[in-house]
MDTraj code that builds the backbone (N, CA, C; nanometers):
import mdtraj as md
import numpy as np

residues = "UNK UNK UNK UNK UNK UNK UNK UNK UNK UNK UNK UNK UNK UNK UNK UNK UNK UNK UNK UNK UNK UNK UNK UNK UNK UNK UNK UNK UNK UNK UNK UNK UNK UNK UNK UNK UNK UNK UNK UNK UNK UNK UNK UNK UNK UNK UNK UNK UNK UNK UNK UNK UNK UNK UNK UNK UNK UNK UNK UNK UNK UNK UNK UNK UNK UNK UNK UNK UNK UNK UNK UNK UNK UNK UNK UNK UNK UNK UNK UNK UNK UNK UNK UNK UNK UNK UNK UNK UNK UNK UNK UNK UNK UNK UNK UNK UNK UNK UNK UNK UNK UNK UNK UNK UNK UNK UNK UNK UNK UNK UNK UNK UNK".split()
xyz = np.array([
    [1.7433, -0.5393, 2.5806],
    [1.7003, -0.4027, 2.5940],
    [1.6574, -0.3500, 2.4566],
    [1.5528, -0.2124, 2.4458],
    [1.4847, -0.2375, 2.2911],
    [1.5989, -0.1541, 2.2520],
    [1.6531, -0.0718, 2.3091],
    [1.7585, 0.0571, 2.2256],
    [1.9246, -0.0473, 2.1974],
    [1.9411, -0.1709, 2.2312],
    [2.0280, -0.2276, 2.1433],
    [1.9568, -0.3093, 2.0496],
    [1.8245, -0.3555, 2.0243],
    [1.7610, -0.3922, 1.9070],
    [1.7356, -0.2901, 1.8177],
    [1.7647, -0.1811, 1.8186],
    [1.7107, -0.0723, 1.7071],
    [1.8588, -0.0420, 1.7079],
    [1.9721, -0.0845, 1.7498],
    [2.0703, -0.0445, 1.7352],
    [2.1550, -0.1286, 1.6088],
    [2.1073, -0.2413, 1.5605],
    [2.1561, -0.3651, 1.4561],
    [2.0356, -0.3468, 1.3462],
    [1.9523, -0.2625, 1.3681],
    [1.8506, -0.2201, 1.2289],
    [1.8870, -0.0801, 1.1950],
    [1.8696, -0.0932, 1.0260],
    [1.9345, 0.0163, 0.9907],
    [1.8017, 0.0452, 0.8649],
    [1.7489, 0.1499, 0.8715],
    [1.6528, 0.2173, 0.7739],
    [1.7155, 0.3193, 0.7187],
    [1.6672, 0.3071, 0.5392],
    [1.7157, 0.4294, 0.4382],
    [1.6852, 0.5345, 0.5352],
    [1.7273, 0.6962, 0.4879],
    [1.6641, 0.8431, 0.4980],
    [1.6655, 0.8654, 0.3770],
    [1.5897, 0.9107, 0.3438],
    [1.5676, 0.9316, 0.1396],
    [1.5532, 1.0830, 0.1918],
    [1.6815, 1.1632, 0.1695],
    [1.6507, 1.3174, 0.1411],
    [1.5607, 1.3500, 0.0272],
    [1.4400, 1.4557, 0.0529],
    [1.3760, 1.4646, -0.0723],
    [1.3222, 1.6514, -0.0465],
    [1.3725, 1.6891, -0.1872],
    [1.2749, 1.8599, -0.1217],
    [1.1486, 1.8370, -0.1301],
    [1.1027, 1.7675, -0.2195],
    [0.9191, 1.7762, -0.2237],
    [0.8782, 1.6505, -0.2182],
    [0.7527, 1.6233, -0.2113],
    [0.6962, 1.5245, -0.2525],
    [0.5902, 1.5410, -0.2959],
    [0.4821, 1.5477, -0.4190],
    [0.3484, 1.5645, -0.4782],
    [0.3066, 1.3994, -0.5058],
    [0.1800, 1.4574, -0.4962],
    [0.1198, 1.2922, -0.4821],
    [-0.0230, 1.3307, -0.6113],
    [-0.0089, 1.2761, -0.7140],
    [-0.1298, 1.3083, -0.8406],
    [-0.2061, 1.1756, -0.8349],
    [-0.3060, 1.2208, -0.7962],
    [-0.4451, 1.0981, -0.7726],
    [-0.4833, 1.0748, -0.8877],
    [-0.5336, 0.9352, -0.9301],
    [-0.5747, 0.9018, -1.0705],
    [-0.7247, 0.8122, -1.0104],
    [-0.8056, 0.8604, -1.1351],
    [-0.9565, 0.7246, -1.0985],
    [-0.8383, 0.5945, -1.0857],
    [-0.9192, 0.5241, -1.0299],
    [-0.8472, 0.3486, -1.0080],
    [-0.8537, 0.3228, -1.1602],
    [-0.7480, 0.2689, -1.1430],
    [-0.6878, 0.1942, -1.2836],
    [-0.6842, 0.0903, -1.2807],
    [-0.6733, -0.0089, -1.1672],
    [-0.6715, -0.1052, -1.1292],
    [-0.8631, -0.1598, -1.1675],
    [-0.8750, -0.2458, -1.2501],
    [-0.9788, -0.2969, -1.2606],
    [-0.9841, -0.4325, -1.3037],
    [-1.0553, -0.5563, -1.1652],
    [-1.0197, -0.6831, -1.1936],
    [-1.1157, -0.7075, -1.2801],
    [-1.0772, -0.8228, -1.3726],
    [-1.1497, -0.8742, -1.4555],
    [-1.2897, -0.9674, -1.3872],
    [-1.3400, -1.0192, -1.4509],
    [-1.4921, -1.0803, -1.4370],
    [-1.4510, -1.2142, -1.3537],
    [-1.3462, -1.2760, -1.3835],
    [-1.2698, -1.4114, -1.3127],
    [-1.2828, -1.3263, -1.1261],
    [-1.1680, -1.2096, -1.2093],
    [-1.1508, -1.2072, -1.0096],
    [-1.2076, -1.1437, -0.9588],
    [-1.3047, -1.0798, -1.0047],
    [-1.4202, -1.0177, -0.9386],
    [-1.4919, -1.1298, -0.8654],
    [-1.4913, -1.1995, -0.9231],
    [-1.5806, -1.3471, -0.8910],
    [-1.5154, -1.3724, -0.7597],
    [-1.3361, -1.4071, -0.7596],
    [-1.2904, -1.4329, -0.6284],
    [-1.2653, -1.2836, -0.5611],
    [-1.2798, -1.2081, -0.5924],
    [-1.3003, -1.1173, -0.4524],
    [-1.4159, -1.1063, -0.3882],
    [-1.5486, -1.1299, -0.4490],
    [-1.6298, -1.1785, -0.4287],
    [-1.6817, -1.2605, -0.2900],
    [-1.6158, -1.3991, -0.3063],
    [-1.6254, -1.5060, -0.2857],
    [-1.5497, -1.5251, -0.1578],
    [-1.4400, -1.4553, -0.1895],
    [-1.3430, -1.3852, -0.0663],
    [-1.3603, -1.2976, 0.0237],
    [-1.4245, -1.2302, 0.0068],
    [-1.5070, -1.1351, 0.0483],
    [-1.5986, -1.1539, 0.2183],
    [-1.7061, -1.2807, 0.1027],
    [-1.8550, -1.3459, 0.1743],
    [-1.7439, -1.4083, 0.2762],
    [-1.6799, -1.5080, 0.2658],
    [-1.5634, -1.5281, 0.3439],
    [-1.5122, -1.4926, 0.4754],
    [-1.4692, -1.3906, 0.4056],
    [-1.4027, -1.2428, 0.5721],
    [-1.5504, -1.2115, 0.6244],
    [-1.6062, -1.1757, 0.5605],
    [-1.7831, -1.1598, 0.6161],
    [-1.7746, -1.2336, 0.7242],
    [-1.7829, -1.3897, 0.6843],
    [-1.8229, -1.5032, 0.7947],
    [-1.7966, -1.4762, 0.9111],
    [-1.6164, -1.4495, 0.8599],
    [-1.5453, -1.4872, 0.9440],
    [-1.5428, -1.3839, 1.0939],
    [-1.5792, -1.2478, 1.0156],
    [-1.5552, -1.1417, 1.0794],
    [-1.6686, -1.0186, 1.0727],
    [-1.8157, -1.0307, 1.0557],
    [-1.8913, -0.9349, 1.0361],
    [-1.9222, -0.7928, 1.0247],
    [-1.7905, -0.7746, 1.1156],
    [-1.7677, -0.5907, 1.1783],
    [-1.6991, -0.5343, 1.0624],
    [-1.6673, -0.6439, 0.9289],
    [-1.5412, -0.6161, 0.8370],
    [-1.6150, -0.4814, 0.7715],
    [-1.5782, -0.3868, 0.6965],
    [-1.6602, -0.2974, 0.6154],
    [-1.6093, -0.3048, 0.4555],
    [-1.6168, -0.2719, 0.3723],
    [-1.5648, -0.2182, 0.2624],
    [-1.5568, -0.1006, 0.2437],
    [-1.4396, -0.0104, 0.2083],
    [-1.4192, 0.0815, 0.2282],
    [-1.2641, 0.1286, 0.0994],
    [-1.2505, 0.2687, 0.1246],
    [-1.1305, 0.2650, 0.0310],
    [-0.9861, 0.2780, 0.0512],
    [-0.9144, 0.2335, -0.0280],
    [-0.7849, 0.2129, 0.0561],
    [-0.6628, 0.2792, -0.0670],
    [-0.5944, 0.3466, -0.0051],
    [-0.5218, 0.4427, -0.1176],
    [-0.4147, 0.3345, -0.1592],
    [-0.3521, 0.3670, -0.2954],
    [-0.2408, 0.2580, -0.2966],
    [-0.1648, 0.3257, -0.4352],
    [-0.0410, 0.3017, -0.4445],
    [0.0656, 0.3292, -0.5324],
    [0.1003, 0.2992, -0.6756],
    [0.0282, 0.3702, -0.7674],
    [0.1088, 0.3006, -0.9296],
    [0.2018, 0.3163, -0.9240],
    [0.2549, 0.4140, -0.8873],
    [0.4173, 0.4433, -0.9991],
    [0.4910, 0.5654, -0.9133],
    [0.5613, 0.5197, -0.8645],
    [0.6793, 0.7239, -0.8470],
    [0.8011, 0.7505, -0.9243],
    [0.7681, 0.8431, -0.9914],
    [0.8629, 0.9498, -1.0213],
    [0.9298, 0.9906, -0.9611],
    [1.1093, 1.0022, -1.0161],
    [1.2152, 1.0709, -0.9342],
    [1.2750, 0.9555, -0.8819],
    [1.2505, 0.8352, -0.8799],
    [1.3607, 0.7351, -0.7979],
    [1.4444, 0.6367, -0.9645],
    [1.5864, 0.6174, -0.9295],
    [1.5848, 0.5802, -1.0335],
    [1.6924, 0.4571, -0.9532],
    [1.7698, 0.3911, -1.0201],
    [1.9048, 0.2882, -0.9549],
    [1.9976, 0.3712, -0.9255],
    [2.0451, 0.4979, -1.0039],
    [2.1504, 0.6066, -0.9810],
    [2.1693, 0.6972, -0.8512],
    [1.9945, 0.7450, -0.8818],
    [1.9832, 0.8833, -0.7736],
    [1.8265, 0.8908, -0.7175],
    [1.8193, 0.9551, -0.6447],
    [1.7282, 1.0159, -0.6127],
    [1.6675, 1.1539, -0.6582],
    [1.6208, 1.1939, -0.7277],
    [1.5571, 1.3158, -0.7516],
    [1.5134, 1.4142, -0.6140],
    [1.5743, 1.5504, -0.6364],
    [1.4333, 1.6607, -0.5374],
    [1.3164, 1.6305, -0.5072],
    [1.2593, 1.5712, -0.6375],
    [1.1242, 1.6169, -0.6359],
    [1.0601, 1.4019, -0.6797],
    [1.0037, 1.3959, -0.5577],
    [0.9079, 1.2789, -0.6037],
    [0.7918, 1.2993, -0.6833],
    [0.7493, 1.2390, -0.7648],
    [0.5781, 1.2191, -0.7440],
    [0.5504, 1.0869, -0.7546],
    [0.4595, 1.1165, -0.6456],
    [0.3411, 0.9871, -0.6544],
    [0.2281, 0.9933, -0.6906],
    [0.2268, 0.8979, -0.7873],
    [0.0818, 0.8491, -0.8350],
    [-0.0037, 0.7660, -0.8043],
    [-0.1151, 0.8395, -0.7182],
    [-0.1844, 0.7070, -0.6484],
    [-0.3383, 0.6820, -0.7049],
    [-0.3814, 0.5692, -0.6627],
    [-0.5174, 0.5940, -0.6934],
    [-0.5902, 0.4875, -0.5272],
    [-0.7454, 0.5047, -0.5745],
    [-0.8052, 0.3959, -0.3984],
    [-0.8584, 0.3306, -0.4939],
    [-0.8254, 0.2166, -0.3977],
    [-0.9041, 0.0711, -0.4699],
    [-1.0066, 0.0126, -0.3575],
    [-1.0644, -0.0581, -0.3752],
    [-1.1720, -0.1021, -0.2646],
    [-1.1057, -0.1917, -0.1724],
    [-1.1105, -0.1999, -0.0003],
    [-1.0332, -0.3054, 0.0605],
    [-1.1161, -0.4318, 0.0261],
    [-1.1850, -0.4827, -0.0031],
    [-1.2304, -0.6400, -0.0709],
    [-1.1030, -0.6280, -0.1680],
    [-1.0790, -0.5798, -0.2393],
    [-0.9815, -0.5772, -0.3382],
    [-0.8421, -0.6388, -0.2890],
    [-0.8386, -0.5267, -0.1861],
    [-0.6684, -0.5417, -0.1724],
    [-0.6885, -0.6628, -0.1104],
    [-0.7509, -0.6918, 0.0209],
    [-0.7917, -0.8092, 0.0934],
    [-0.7730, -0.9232, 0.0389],
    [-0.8392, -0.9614, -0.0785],
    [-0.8753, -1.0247, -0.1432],
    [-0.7165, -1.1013, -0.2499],
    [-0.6299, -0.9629, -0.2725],
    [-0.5136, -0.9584, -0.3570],
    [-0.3876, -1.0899, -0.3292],
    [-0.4116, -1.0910, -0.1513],
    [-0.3279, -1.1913, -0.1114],
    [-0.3049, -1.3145, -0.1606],
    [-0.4494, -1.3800, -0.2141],
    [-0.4623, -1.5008, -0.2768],
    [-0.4754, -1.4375, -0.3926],
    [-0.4981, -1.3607, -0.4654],
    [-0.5148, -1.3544, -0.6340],
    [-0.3650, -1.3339, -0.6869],
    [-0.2537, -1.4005, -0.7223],
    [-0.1419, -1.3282, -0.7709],
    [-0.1851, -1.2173, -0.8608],
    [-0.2232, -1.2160, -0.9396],
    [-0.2348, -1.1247, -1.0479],
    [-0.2617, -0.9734, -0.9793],
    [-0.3620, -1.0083, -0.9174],
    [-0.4046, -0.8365, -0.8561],
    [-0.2552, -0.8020, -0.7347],
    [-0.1913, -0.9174, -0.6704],
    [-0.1157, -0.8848, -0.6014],
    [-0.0172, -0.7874, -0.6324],
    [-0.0108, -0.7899, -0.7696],
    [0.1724, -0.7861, -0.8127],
    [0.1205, -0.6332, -0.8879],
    [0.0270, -0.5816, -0.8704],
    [-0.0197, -0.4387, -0.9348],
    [-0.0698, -0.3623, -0.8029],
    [-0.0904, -0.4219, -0.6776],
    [-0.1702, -0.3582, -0.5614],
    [-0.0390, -0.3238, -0.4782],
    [-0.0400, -0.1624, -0.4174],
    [0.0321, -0.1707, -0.3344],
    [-0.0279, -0.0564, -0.2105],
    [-0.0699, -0.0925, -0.1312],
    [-0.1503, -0.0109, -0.0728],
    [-0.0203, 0.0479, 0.0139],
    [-0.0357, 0.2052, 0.1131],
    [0.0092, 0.2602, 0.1652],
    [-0.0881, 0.3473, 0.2669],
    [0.0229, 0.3707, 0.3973],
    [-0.0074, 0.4116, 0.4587],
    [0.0601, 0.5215, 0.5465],
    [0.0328, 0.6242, 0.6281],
    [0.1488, 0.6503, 0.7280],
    [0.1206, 0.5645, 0.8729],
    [0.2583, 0.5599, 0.9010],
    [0.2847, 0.5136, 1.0555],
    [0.4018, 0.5155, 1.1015],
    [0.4483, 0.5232, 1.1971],
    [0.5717, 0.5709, 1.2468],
    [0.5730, 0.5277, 1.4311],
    [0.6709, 0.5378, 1.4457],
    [0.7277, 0.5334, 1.5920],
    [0.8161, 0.6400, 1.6661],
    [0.7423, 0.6328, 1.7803],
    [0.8537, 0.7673, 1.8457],
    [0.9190, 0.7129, 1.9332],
    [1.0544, 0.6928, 1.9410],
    [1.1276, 0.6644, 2.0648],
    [1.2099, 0.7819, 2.1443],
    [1.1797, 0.7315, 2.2773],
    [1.2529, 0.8535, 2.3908],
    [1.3246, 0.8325, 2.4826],
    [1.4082, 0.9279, 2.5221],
    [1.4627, 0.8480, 2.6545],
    [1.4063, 0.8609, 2.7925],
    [1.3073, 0.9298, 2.7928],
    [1.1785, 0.9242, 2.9149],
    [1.1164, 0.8178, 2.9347],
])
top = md.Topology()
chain = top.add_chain()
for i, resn in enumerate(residues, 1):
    res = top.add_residue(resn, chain, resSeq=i)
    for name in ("N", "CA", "C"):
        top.add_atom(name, md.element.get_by_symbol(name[0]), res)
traj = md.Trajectory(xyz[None], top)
């Protein structure tokens, strides 16, 4: 039954009063190597998948307010968009992997209806 499988998973609640989110130009900029393989990676997903687009995809430097101790009131996040060839692409590049963190919202509603 799904309500005893959600019953043995356990997710944080991060109390927070605010959250601000400060957008930065992309900072993230691959070098001439992996431009080459996002590239290349790219033509690739193309093949594979034509309908693919390039487009922008928001993603996470750094937040403020979380530390090992506590949690802060007040988050901020600092985000910037990077191109999805990029992130796409990140899976096989370690280097871009370990600086890319894209985000999103999504969520689930469960009921007893």
């Amino acid at each position: 039954m799904l309500s005893e499988h959600f019953k043995e998973m356990s997710y944080p609640i991060v109390p927070v009063a605010s959250i601000t989110a400060v957008h930065k130009e992309s900072i993230i900029v691959p070098n001439r190597s992996q431009r080459s393989d996002i590239e290349r990676l790219w033509c690739q997903a193309l093949e594979r998948n034509p309908a693919l687009f390039n487009d922008r995809v928001l993603s996470i430097i750094d937040i403020e307010g979380l530390s090992n101790d506590a949690i802060s009131p007040h988050l901020i996040l600092h985000t910037c968009f990077v191109e999805y060839k990029t992130v796409m692409a990140a899976k096989d590049i370690p280097a871009l992997n370990a600086i890319i963190s894209p985000i999103g919202v999504s969520g689930i509603t469960i009921c007893s209806d």
